[in-house]
mmCIF file of the N, C-alpha and C atoms, coordinates in Angstrom:
data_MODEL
# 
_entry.id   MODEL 
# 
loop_
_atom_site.group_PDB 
_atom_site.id 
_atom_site.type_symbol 
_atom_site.label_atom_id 
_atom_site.label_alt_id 
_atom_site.label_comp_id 
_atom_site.label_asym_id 
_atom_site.label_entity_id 
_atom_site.label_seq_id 
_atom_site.pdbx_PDB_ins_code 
_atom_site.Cartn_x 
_atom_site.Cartn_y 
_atom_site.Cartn_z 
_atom_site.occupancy 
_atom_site.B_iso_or_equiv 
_atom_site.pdbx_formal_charge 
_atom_site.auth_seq_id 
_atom_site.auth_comp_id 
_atom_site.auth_asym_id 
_atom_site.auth_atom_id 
_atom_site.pdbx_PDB_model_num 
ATOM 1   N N  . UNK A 1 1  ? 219.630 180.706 119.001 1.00 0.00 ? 1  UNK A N  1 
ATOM 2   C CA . UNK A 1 1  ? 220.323 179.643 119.678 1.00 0.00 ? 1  UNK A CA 1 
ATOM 3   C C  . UNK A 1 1  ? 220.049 178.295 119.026 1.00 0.00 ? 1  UNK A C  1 
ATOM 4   N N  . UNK A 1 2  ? 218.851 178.186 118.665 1.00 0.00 ? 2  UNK A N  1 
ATOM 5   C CA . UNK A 1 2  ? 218.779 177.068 117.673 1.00 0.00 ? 2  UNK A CA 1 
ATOM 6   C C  . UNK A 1 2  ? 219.492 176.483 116.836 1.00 0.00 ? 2  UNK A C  1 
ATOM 7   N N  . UNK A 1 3  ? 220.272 177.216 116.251 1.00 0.00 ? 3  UNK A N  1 
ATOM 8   C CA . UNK A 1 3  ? 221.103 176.615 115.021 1.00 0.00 ? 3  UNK A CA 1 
ATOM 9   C C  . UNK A 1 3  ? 222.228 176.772 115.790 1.00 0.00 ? 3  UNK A C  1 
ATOM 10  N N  . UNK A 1 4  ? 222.843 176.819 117.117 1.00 0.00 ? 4  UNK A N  1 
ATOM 11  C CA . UNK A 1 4  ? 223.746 176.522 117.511 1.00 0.00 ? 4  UNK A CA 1 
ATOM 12  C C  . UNK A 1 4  ? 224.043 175.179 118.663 1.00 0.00 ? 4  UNK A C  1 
ATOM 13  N N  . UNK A 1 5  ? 222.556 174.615 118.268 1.00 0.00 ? 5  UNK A N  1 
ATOM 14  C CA . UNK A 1 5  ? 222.364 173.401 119.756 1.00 0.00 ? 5  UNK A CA 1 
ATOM 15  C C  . UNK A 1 5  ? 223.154 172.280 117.992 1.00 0.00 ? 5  UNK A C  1 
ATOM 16  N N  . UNK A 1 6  ? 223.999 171.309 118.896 1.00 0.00 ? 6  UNK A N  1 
ATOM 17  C CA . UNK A 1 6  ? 224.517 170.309 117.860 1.00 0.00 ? 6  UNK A CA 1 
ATOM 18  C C  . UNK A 1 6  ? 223.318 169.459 117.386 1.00 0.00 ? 6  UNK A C  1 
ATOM 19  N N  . UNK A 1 7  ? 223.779 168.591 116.525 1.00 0.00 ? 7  UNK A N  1 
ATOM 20  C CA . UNK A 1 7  ? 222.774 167.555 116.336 1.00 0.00 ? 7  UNK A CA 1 
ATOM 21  C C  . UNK A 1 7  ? 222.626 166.680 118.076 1.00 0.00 ? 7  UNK A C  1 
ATOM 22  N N  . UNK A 1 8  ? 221.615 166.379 117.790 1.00 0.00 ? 8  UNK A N  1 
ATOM 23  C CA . UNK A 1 8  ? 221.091 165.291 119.407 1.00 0.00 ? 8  UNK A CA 1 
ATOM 24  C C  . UNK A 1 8  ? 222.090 164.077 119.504 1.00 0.00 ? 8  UNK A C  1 
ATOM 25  N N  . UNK A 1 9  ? 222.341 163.604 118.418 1.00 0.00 ? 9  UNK A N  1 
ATOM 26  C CA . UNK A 1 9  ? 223.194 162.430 118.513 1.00 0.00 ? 9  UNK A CA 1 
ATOM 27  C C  . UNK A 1 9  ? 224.543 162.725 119.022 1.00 0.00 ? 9  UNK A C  1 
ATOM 28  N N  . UNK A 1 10 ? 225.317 163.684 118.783 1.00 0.00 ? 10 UNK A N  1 
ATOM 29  C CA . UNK A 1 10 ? 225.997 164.187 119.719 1.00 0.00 ? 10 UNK A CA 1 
ATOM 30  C C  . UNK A 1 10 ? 225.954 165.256 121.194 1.00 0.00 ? 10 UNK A C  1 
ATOM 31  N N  . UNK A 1 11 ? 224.906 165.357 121.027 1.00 0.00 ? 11 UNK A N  1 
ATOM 32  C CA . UNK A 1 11 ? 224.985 166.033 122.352 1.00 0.00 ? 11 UNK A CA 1 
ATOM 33  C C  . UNK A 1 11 ? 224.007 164.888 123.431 1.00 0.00 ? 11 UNK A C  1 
ATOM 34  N N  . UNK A 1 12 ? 224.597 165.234 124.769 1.00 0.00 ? 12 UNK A N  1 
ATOM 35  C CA . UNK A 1 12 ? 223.169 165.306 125.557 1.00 0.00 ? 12 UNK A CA 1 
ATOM 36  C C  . UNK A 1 12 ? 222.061 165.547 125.277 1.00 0.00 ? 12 UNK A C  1 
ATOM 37  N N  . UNK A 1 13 ? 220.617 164.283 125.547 1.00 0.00 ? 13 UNK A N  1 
ATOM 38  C CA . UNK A 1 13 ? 219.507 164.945 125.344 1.00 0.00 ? 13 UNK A CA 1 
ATOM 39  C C  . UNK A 1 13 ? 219.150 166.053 126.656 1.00 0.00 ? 13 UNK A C  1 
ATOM 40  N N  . UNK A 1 14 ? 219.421 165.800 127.480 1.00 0.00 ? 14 UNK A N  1 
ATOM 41  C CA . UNK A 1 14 ? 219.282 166.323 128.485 1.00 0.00 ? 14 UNK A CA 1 
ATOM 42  C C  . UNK A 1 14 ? 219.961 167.940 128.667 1.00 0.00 ? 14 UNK A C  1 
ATOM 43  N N  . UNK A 1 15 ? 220.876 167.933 127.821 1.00 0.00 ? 15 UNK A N  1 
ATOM 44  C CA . UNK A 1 15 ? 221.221 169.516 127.490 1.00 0.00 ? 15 UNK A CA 1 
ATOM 45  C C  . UNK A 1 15 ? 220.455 170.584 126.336 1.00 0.00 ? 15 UNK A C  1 
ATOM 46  N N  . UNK A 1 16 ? 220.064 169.498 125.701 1.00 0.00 ? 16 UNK A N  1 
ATOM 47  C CA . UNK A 1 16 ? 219.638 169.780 124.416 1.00 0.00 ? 16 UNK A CA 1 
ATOM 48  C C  . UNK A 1 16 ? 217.879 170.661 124.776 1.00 0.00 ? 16 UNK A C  1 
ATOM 49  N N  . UNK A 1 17 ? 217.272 169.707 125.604 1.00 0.00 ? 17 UNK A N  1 
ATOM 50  C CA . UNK A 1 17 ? 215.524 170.056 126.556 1.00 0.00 ? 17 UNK A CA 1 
ATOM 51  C C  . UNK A 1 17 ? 215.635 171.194 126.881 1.00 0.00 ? 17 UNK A C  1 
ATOM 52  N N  . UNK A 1 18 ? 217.210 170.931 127.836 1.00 0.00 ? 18 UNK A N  1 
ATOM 53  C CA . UNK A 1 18 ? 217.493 172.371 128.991 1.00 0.00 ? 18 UNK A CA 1 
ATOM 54  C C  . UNK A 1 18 ? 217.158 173.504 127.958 1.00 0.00 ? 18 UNK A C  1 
ATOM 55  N N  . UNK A 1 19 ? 218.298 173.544 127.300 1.00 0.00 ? 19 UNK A N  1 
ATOM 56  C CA . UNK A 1 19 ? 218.561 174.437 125.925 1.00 0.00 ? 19 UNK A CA 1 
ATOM 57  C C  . UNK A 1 19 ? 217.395 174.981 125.406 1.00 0.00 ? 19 UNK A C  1 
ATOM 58  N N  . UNK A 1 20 ? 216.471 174.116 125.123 1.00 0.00 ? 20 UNK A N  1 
ATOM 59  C CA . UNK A 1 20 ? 215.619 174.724 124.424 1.00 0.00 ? 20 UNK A CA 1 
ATOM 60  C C  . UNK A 1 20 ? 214.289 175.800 125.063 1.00 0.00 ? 20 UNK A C  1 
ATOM 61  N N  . UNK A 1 21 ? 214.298 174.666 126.532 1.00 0.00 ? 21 UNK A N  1 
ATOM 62  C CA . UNK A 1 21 ? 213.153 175.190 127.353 1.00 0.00 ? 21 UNK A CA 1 
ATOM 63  C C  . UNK A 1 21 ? 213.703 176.919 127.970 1.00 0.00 ? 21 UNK A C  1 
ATOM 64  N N  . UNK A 1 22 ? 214.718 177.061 127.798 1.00 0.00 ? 22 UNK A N  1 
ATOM 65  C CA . UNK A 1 22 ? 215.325 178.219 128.050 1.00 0.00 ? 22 UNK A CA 1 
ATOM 66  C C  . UNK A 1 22 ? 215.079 179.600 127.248 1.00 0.00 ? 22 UNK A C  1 
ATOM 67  N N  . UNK A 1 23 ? 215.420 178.640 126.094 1.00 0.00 ? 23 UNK A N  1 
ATOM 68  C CA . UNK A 1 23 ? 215.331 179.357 124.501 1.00 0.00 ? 23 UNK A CA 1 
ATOM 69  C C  . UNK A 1 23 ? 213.816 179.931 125.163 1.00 0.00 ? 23 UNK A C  1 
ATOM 70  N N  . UNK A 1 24 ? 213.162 179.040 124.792 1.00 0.00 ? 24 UNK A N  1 
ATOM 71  C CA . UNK A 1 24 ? 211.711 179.940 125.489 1.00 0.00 ? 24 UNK A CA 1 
ATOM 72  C C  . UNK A 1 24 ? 211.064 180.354 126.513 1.00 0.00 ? 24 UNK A C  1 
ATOM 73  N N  . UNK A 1 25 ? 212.326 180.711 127.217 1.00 0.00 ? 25 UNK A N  1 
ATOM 74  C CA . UNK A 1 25 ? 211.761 181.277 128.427 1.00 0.00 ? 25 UNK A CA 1 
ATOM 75  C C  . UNK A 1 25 ? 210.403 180.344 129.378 1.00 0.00 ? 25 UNK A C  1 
ATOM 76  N N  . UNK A 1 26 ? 210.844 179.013 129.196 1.00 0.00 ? 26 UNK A N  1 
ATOM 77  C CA . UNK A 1 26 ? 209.761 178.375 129.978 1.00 0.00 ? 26 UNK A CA 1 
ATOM 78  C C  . UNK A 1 26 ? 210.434 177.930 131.668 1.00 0.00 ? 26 UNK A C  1 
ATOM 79  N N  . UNK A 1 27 ? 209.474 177.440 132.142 1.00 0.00 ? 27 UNK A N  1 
ATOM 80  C CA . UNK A 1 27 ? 210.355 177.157 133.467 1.00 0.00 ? 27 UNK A CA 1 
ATOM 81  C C  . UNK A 1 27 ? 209.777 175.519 133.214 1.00 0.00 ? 27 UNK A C  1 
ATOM 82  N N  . UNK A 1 28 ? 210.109 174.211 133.980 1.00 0.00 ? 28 UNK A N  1 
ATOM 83  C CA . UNK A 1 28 ? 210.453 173.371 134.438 1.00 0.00 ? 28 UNK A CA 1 
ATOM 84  C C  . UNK A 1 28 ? 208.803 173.024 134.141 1.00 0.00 ? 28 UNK A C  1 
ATOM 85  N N  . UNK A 1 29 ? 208.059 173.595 134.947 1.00 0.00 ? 29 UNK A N  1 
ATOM 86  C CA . UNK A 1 29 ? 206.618 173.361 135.425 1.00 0.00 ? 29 UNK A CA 1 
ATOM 87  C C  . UNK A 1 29 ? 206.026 173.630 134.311 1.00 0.00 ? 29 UNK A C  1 
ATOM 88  N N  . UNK A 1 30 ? 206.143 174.458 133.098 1.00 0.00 ? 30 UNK A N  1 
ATOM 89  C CA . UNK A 1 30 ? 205.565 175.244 132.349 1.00 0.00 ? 30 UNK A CA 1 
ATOM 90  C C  . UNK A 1 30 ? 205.903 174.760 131.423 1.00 0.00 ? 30 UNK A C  1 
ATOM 91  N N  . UNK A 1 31 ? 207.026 174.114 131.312 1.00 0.00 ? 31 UNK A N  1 
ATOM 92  C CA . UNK A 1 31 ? 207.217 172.946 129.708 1.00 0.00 ? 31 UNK A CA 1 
ATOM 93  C C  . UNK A 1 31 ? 206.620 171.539 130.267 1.00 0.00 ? 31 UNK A C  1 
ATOM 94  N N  . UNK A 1 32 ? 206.424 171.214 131.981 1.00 0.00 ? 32 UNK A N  1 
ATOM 95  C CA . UNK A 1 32 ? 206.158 169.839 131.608 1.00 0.00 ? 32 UNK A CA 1 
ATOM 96  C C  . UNK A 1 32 ? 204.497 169.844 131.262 1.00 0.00 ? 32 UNK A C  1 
ATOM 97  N N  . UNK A 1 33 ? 203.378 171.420 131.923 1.00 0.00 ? 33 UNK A N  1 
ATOM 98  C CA . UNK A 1 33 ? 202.356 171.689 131.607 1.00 0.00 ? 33 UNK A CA 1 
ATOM 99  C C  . UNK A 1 33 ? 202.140 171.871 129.719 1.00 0.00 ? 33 UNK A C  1 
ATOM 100 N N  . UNK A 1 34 ? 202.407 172.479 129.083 1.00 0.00 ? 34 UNK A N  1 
ATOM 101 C CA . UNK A 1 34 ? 202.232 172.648 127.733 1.00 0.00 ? 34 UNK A CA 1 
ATOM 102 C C  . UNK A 1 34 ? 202.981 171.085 127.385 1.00 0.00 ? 34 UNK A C  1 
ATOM 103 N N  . UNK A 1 35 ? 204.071 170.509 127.533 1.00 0.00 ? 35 UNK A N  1 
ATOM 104 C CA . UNK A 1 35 ? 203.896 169.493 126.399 1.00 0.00 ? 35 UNK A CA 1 
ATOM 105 C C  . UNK A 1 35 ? 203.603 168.085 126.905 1.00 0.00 ? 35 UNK A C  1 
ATOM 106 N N  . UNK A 1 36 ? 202.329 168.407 128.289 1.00 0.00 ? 36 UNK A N  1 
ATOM 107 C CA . UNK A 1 36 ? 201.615 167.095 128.824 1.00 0.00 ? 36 UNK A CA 1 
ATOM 108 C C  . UNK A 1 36 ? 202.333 166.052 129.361 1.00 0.00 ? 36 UNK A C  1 
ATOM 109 N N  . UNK A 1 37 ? 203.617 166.435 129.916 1.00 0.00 ? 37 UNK A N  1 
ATOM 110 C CA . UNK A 1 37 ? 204.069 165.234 130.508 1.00 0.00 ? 37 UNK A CA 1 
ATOM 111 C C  . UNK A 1 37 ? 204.245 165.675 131.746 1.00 0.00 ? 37 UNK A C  1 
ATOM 112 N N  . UNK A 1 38 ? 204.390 164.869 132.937 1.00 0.00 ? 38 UNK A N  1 
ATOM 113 C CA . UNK A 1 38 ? 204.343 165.355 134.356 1.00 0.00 ? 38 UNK A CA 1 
ATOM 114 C C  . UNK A 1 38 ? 206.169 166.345 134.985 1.00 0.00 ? 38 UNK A C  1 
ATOM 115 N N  . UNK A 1 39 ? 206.168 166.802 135.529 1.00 0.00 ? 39 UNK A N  1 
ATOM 116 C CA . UNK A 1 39 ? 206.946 167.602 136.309 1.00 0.00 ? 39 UNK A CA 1 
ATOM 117 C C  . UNK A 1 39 ? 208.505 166.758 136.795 1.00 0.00 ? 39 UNK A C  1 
ATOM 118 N N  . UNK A 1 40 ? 207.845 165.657 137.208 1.00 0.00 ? 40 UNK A N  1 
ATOM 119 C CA . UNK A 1 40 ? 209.234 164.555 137.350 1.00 0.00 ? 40 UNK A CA 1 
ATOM 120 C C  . UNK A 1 40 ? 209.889 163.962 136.360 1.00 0.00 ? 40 UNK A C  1 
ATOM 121 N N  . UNK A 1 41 ? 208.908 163.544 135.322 1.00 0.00 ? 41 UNK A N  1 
ATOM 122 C CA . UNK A 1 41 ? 209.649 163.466 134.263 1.00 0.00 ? 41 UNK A CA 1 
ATOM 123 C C  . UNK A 1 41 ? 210.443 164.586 133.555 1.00 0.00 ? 41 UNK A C  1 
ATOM 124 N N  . UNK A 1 42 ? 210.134 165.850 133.714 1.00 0.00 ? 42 UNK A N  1 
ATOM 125 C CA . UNK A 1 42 ? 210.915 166.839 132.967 1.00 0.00 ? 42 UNK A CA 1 
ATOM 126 C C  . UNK A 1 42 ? 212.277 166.818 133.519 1.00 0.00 ? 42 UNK A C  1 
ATOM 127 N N  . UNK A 1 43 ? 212.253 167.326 135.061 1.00 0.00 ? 43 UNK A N  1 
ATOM 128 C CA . UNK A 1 43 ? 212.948 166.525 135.597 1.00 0.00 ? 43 UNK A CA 1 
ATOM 129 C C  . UNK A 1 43 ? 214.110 165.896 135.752 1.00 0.00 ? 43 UNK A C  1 
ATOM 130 N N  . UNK A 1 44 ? 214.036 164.780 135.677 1.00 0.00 ? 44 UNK A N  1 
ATOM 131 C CA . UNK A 1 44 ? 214.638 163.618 135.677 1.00 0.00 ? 44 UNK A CA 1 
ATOM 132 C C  . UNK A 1 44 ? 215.245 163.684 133.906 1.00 0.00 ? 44 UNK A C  1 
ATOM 133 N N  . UNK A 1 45 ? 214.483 164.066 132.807 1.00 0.00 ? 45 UNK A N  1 
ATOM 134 C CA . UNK A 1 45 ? 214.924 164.077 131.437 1.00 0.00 ? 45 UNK A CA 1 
ATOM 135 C C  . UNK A 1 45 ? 216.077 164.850 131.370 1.00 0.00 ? 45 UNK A C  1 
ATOM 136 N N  . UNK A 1 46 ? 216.468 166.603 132.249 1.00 0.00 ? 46 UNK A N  1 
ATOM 137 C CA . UNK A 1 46 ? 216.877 167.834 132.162 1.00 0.00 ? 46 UNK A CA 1 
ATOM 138 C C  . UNK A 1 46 ? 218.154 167.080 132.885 1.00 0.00 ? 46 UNK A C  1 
ATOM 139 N N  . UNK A 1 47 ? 218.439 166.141 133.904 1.00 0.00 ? 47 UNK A N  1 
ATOM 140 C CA . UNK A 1 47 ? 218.850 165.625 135.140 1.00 0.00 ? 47 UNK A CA 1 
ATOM 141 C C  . UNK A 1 47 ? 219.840 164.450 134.302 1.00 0.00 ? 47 UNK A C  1 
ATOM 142 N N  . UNK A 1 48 ? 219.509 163.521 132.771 1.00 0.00 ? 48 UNK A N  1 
ATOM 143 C CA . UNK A 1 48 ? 220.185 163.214 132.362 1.00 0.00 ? 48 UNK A CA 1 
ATOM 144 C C  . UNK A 1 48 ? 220.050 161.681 132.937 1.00 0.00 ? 48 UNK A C  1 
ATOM 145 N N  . UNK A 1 49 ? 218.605 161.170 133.317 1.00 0.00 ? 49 UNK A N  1 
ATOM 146 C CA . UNK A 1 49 ? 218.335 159.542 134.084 1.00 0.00 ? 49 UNK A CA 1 
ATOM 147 C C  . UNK A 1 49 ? 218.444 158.963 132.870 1.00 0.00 ? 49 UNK A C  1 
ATOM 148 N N  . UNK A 1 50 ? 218.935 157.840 133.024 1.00 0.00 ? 50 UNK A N  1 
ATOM 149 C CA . UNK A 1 50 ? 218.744 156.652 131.857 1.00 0.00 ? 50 UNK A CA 1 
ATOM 150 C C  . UNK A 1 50 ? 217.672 156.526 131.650 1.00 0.00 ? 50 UNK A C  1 
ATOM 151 N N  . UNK A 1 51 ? 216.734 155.842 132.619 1.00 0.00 ? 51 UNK A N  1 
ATOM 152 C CA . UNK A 1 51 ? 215.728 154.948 131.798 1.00 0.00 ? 51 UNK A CA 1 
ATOM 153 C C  . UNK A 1 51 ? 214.501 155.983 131.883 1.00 0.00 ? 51 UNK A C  1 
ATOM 154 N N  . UNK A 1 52 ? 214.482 156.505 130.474 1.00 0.00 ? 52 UNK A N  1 
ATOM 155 C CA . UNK A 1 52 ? 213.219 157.050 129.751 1.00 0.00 ? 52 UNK A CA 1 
ATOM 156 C C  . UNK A 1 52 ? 212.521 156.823 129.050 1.00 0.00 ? 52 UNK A C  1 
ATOM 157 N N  . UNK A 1 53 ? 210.793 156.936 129.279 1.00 0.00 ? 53 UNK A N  1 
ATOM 158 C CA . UNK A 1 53 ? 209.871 155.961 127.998 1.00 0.00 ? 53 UNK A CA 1 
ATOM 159 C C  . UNK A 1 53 ? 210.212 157.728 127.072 1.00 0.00 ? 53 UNK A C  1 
ATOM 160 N N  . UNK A 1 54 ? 210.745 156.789 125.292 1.00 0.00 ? 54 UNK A N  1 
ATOM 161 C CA . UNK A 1 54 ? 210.918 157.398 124.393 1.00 0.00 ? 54 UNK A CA 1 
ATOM 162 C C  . UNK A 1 54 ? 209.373 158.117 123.298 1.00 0.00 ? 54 UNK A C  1 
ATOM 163 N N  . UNK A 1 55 ? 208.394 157.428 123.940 1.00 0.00 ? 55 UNK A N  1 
ATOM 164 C CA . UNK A 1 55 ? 207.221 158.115 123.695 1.00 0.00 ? 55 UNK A CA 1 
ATOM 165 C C  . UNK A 1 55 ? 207.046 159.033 124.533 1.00 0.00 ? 55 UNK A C  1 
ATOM 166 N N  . UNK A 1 56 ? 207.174 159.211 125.221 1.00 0.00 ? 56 UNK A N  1 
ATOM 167 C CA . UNK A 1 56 ? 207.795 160.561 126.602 1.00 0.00 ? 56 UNK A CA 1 
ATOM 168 C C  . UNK A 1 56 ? 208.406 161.629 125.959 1.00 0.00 ? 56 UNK A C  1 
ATOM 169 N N  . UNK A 1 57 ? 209.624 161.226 125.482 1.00 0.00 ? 57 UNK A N  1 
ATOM 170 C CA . UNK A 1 57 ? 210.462 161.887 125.111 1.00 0.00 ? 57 UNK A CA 1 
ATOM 171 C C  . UNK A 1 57 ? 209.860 162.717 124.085 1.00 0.00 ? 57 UNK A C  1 
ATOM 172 N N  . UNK A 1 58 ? 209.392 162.120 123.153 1.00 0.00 ? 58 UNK A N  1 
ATOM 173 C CA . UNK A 1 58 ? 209.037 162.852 121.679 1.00 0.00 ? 58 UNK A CA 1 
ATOM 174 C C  . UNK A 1 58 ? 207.694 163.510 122.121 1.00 0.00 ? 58 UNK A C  1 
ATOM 175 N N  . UNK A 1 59 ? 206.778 163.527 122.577 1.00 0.00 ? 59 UNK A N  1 
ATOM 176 C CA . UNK A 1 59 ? 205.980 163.768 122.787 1.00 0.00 ? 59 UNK A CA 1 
ATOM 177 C C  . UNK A 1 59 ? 206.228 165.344 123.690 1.00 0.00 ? 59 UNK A C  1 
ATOM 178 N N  . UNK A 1 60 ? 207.453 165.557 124.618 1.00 0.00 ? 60 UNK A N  1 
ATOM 179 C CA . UNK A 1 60 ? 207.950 166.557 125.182 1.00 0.00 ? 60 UNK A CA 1 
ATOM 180 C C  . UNK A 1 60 ? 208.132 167.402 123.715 1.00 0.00 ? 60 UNK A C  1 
ATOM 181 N N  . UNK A 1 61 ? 209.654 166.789 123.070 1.00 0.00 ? 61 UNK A N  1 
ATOM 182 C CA . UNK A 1 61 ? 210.136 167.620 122.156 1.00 0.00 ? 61 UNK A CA 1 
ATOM 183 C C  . UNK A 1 61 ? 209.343 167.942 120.966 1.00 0.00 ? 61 UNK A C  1 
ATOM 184 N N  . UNK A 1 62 ? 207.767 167.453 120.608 1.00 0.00 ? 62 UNK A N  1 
ATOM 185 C CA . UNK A 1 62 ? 207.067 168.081 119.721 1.00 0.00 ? 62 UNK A CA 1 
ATOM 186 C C  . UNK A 1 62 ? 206.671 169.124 120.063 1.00 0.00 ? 62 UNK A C  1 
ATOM 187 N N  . UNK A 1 63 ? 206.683 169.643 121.294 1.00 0.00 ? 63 UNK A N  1 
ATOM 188 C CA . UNK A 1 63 ? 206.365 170.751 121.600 1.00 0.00 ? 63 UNK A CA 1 
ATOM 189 C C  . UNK A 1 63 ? 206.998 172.166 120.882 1.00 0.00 ? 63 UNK A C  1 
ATOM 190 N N  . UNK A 1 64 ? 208.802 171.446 120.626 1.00 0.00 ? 64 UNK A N  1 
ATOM 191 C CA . UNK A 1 64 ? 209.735 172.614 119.814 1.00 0.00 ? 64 UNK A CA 1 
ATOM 192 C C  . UNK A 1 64 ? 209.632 172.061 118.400 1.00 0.00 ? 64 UNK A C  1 
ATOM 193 N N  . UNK A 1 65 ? 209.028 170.905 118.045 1.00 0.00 ? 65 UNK A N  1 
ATOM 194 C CA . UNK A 1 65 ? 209.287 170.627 116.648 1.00 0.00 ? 65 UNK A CA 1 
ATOM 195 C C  . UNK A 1 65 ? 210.643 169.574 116.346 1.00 0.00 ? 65 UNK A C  1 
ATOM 196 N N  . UNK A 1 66 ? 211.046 169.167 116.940 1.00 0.00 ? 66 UNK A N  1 
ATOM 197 C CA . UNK A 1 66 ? 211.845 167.702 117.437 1.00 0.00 ? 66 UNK A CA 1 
ATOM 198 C C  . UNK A 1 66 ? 211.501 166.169 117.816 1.00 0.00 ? 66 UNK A C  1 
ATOM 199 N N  . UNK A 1 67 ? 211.960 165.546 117.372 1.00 0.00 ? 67 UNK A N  1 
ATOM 200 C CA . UNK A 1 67 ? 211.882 164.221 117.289 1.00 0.00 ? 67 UNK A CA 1 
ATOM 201 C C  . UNK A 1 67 ? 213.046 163.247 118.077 1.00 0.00 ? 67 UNK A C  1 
ATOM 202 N N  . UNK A 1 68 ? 213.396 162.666 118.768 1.00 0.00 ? 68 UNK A N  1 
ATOM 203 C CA . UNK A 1 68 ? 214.114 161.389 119.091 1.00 0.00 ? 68 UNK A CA 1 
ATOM 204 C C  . UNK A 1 68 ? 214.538 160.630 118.257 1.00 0.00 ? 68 UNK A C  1 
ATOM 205 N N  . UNK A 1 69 ? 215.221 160.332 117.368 1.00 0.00 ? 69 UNK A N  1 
ATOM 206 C CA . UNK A 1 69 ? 214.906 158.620 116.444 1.00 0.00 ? 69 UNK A CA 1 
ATOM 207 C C  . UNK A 1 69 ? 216.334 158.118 116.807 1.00 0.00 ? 69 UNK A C  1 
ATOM 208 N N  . UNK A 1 70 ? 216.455 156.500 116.709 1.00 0.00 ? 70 UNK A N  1 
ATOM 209 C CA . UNK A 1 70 ? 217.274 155.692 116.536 1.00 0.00 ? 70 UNK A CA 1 
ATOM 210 C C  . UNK A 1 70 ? 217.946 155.148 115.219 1.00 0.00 ? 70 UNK A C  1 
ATOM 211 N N  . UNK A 1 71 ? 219.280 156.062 115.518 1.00 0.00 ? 71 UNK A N  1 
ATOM 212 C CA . UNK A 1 71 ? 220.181 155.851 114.335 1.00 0.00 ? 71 UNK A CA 1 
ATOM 213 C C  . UNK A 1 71 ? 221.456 155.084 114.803 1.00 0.00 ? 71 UNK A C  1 
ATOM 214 N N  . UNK A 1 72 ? 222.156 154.292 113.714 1.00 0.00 ? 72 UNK A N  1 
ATOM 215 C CA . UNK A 1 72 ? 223.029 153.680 114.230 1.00 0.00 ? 72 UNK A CA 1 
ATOM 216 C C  . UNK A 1 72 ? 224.587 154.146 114.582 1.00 0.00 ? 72 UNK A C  1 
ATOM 217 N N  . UNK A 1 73 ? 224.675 153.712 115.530 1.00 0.00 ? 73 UNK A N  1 
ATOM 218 C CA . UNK A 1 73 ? 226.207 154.169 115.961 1.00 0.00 ? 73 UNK A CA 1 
ATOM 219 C C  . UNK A 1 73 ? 227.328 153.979 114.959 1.00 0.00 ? 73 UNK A C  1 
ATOM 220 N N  . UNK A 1 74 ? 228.004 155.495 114.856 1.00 0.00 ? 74 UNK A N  1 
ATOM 221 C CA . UNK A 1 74 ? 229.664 155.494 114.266 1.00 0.00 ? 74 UNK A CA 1 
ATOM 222 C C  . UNK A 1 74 ? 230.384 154.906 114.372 1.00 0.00 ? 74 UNK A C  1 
# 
């Protein structure tokens, strides 16, 4: 399934988490336990809230080997 999630910049990040945490058979509680961030934030990330600390973010997705970065708009 990996090589079928788009690049992040077009997709949802919030589909993209779902996606992956799936991929591995994790649940909700069990990705926010392994990649140290709390339960509401997973959350709220999966849920698609605006305002997210982006050290949050990356710090989740190192868990799959993913990064966040800011590139400029098309």
């Amino acid at each position: 399934m990996r090589n079928d999630i788009i690049h992040m910049e077009r997709t949802k990040l919030s589909t993209v988490v779902k996606a992956l945490r799936k991929e591995y058979g994790l649940t909700q509680e069990d990705l926010a336990m392994k990649s140290g961030v709390g339960l509401c934030f997973v959350r709220n990330l999966e849920q698609g809230k605006p305002s997210l600390r982006m050290d949050k973010v990356n710090q989740l997705l190192d868990l799959f080997n993913y990064e966040l970065i800011a590139s400029k708009k098309s």
